[in-house]
BADO-458312 format. One record per residue: residue in one letter; chain; x, y, z of N, C-alpha, C in turn; residue number from 1. Coordinates in Angstrom, 2 decimals. Layout:
residues N
<resn->A	chain->A	n.u->X	n.v->Y	n.w->Z	ca.u->X	ca.v->Y	ca.w->Z	c.u->X	c.v->Y	c.w->Z	resi->NUM> $
...
***
This chain:
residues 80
<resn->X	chain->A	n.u->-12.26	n.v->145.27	n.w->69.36	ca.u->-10.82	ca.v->145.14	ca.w->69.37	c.u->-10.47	c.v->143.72	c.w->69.78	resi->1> $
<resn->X	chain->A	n.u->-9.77	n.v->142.72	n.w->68.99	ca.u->-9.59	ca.v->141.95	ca.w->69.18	c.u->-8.02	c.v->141.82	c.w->69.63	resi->2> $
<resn->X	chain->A	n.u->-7.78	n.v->140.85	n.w->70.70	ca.u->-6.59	ca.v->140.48	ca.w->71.52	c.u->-5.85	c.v->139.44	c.w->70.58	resi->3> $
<resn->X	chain->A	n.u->-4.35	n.v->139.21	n.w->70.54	ca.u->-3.59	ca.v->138.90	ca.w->69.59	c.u->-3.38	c.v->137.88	c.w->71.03	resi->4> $
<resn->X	chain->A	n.u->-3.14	n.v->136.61	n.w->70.58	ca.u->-2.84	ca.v->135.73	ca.w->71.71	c.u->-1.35	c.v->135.45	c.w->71.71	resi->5> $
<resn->X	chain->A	n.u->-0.16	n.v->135.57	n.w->72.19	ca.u->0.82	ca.v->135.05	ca.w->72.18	c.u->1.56	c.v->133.64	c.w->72.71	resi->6> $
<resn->X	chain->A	n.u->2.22	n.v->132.78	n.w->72.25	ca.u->2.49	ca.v->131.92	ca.w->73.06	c.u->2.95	c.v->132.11	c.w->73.72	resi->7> $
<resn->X	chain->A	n.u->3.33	n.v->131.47	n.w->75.22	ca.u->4.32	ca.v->131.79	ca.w->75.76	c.u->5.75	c.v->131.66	c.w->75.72	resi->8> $
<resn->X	chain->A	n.u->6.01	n.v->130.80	n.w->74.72	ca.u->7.58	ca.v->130.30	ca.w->74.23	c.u->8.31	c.v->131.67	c.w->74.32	resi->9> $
<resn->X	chain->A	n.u->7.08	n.v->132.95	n.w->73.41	ca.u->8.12	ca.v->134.21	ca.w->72.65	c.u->8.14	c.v->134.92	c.w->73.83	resi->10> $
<resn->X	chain->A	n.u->7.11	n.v->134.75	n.w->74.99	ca.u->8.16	ca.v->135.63	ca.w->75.85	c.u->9.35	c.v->135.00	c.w->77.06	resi->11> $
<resn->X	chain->A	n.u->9.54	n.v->133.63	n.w->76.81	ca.u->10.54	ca.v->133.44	ca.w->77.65	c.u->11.69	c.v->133.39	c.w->76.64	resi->12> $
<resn->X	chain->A	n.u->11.52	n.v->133.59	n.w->75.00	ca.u->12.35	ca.v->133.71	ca.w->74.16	c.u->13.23	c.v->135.54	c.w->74.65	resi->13> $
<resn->X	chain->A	n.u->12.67	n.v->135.87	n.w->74.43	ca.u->12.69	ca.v->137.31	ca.w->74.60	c.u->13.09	c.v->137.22	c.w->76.44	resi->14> $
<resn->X	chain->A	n.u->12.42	n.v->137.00	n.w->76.79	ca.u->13.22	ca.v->137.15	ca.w->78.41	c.u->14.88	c.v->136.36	c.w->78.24	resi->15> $
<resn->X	chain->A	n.u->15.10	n.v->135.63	n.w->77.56	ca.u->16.32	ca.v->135.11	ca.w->77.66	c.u->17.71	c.v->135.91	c.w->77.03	resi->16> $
<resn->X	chain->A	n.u->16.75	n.v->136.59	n.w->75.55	ca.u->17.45	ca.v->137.80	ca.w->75.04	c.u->17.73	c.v->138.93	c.w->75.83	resi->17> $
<resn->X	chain->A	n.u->17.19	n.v->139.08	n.w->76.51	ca.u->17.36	ca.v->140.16	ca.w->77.72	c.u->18.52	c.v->139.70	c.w->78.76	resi->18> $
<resn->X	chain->A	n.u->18.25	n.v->138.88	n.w->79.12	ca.u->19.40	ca.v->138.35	ca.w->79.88	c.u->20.16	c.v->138.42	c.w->79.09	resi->19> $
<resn->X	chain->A	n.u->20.43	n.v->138.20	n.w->78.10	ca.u->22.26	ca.v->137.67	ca.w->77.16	c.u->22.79	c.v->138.78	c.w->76.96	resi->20> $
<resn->X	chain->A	n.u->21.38	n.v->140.20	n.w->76.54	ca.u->21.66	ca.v->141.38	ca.w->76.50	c.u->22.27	c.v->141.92	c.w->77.95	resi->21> $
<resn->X	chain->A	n.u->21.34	n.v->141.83	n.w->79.01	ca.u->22.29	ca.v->142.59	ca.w->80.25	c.u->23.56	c.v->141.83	c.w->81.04	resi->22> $
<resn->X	chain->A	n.u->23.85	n.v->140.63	n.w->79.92	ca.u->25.09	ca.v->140.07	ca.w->80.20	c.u->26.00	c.v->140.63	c.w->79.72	resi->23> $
<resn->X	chain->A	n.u->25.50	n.v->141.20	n.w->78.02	ca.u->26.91	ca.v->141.59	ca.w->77.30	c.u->26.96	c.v->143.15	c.w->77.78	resi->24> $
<resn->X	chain->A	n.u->26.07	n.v->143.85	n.w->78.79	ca.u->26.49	ca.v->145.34	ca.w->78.86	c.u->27.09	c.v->145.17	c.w->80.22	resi->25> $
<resn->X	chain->A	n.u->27.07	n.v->143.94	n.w->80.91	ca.u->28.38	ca.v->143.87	ca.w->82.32	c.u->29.34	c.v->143.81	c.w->81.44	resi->26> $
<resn->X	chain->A	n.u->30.00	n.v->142.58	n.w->80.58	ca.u->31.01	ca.v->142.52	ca.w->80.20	c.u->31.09	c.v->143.90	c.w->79.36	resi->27> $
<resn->X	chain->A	n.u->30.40	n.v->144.73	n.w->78.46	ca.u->30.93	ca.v->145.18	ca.w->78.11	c.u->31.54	c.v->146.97	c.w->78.98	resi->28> $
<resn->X	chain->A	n.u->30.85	n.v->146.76	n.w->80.57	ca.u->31.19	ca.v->147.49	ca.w->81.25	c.u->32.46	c.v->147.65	c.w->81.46	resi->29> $
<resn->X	chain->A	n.u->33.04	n.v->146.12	n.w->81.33	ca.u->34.69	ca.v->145.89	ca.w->82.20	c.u->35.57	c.v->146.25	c.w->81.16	resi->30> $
<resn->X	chain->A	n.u->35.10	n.v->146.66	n.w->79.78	ca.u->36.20	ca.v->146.79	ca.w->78.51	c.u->36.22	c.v->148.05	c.w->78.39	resi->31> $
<resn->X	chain->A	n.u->37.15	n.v->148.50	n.w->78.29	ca.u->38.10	ca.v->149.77	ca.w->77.35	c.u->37.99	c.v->149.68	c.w->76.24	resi->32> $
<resn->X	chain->A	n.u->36.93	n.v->150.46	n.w->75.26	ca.u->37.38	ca.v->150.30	ca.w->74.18	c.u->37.85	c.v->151.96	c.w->74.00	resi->33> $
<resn->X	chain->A	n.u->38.87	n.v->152.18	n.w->72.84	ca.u->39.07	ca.v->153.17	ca.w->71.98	c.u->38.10	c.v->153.96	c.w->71.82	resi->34> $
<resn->X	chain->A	n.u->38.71	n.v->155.51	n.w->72.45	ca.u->37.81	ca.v->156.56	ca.w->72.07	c.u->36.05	c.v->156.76	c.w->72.46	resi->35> $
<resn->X	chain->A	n.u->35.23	n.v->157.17	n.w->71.37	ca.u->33.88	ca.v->157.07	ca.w->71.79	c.u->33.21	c.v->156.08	c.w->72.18	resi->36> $
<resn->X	chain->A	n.u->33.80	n.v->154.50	n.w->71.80	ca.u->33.58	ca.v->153.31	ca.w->71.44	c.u->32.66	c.v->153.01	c.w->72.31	resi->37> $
<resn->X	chain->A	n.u->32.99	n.v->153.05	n.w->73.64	ca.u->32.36	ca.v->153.18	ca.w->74.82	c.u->30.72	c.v->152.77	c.w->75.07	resi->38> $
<resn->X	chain->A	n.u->30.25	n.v->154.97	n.w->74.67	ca.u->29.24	ca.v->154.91	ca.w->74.46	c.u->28.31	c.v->154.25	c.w->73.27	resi->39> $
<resn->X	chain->A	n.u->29.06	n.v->154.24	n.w->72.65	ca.u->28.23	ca.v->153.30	ca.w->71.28	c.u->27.80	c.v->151.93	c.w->71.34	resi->40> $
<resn->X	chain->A	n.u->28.68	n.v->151.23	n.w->71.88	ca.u->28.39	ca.v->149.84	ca.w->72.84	c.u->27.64	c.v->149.76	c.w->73.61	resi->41> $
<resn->X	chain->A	n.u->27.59	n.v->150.35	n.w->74.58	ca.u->26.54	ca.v->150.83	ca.w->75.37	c.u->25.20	c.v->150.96	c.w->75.26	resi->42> $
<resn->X	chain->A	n.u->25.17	n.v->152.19	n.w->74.00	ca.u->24.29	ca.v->152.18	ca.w->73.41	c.u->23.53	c.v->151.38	c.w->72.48	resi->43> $
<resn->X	chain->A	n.u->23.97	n.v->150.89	n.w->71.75	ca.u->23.51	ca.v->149.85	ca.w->71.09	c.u->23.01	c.v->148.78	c.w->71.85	resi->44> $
<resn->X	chain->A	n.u->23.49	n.v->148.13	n.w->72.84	ca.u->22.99	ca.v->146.94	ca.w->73.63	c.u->21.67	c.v->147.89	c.w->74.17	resi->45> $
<resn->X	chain->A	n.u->21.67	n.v->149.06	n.w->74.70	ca.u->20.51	ca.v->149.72	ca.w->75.52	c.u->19.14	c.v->149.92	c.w->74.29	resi->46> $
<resn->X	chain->A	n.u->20.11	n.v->149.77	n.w->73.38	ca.u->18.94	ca.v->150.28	ca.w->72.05	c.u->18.11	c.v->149.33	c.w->71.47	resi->47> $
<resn->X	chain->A	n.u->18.66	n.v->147.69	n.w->71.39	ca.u->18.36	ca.v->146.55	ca.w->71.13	c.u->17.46	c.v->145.72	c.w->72.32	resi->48> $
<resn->X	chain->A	n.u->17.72	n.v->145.92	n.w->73.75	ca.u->16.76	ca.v->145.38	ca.w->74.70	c.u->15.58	c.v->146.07	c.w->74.85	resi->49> $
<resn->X	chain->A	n.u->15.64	n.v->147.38	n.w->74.90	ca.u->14.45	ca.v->148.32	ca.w->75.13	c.u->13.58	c.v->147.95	c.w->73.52	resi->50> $
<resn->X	chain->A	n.u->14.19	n.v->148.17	n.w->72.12	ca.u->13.23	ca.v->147.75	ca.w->71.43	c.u->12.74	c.v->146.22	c.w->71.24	resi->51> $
<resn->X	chain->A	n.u->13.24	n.v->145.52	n.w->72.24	ca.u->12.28	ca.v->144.26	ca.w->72.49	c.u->11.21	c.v->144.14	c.w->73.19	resi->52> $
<resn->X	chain->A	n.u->11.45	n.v->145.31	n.w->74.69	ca.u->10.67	ca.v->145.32	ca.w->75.44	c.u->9.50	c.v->146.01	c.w->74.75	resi->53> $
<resn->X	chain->A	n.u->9.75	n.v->146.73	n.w->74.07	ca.u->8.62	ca.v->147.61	ca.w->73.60	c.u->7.84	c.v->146.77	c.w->72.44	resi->54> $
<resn->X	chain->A	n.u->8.74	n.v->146.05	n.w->71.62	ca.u->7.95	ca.v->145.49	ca.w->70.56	c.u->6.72	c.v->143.89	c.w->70.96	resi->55> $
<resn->X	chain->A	n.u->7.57	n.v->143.35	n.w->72.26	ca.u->6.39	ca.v->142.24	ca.w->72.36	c.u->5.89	c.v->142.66	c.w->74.19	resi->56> $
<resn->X	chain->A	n.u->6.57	n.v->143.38	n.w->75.12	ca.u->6.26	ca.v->143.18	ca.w->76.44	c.u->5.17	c.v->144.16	c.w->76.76	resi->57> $
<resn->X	chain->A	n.u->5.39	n.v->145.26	n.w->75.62	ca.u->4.21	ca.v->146.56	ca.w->75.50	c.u->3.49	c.v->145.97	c.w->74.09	resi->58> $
<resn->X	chain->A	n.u->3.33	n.v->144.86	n.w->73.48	ca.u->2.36	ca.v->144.89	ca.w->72.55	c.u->2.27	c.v->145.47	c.w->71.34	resi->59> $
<resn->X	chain->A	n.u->3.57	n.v->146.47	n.w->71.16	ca.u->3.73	ca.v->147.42	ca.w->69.40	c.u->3.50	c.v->146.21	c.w->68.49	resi->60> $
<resn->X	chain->A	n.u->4.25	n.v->145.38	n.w->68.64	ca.u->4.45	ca.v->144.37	ca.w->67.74	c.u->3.25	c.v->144.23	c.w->66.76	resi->61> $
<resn->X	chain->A	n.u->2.38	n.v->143.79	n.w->67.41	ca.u->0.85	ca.v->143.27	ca.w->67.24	c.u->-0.34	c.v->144.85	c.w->67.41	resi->62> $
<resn->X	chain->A	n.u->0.39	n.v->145.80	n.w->66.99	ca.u->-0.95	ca.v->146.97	ca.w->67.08	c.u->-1.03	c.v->147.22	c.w->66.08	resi->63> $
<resn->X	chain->A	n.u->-1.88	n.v->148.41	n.w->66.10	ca.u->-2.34	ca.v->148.82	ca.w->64.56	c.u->-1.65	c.v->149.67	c.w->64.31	resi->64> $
<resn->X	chain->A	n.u->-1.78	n.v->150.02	n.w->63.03	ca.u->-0.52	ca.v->151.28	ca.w->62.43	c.u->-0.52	c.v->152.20	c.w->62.99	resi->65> $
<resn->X	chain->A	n.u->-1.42	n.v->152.88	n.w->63.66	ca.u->-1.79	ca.v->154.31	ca.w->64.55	c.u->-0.65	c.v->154.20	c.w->65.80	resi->66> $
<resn->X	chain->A	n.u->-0.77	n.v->153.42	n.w->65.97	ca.u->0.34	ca.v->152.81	ca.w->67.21	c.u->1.56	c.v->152.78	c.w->66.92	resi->67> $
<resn->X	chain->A	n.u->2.26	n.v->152.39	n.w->65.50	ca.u->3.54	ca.v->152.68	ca.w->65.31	c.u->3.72	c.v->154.08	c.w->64.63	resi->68> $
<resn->X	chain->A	n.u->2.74	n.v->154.98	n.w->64.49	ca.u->3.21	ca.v->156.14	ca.w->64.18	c.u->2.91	c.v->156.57	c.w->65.22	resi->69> $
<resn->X	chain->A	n.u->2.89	n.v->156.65	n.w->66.15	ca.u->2.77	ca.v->157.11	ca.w->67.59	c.u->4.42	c.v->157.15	c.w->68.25	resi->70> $
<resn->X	chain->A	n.u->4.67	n.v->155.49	n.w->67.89	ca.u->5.89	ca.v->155.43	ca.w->68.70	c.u->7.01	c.v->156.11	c.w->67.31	resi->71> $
<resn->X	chain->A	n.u->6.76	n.v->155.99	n.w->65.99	ca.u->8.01	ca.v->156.65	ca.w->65.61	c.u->7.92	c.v->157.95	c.w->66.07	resi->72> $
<resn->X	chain->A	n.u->6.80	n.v->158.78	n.w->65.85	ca.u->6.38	ca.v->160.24	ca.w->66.31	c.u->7.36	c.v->160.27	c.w->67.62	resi->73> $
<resn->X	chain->A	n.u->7.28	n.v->159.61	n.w->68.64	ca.u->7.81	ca.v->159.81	ca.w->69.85	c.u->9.07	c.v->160.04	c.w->70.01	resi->74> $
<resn->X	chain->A	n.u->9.73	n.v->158.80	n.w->68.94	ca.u->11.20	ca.v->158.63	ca.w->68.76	c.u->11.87	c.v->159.55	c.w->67.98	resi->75> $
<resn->X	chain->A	n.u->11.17	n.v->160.48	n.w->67.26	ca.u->12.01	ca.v->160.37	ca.w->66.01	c.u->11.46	c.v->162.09	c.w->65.82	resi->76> $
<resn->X	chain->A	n.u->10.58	n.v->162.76	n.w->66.90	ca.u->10.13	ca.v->164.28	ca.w->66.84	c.u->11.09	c.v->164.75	c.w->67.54	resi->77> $
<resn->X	chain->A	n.u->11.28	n.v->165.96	n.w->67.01	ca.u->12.52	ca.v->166.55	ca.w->67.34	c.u->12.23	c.v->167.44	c.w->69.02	resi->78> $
<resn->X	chain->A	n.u->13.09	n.v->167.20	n.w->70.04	ca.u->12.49	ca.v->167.91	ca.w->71.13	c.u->13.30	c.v->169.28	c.w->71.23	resi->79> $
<resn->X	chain->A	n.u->12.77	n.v->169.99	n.w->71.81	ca.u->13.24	ca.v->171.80	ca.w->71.69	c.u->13.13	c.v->171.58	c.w->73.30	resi->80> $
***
């Protein structure tokens, strides 16, 4: 098994996206929007940092296919 070397640029790239991300879910704490709007904002910013963290800080990025049908399996199986 060979190790995928990363530079370090992409993860202080990505650490900075994170920040801008848990900047825009303060501000978007302080807004009212209309109706469901809310959670969808919310969500979306929560949906966009976590799949960063997962794609370079856990390594998906760079695995083998077994690994992303693992994580869609995870995401995307229906729980009872």
């Amino acid at each position: 098994m060979s190790e995928h070397i990363v530079h370090p640029r992409v993860y202080i790239t990505i650490f900075l996206v994170l920040i801008v991300g848990t900047g825009l879910t303060v501000l978007a704490a302080f807004q009212d929007f209309p109706g469901p709007l809310n959670v969808i904002v919310a969500m979306t910013i929560a949906v966009v940092k976590a799949t960063f963290v997962v794609l370079y800080f856990m390594h998906v990025r760079y695995s083998s296919r077994l690994i992303w049908l693992v994580i869609f399996a995870a995401l995307f199986s229906p729980s009872f």
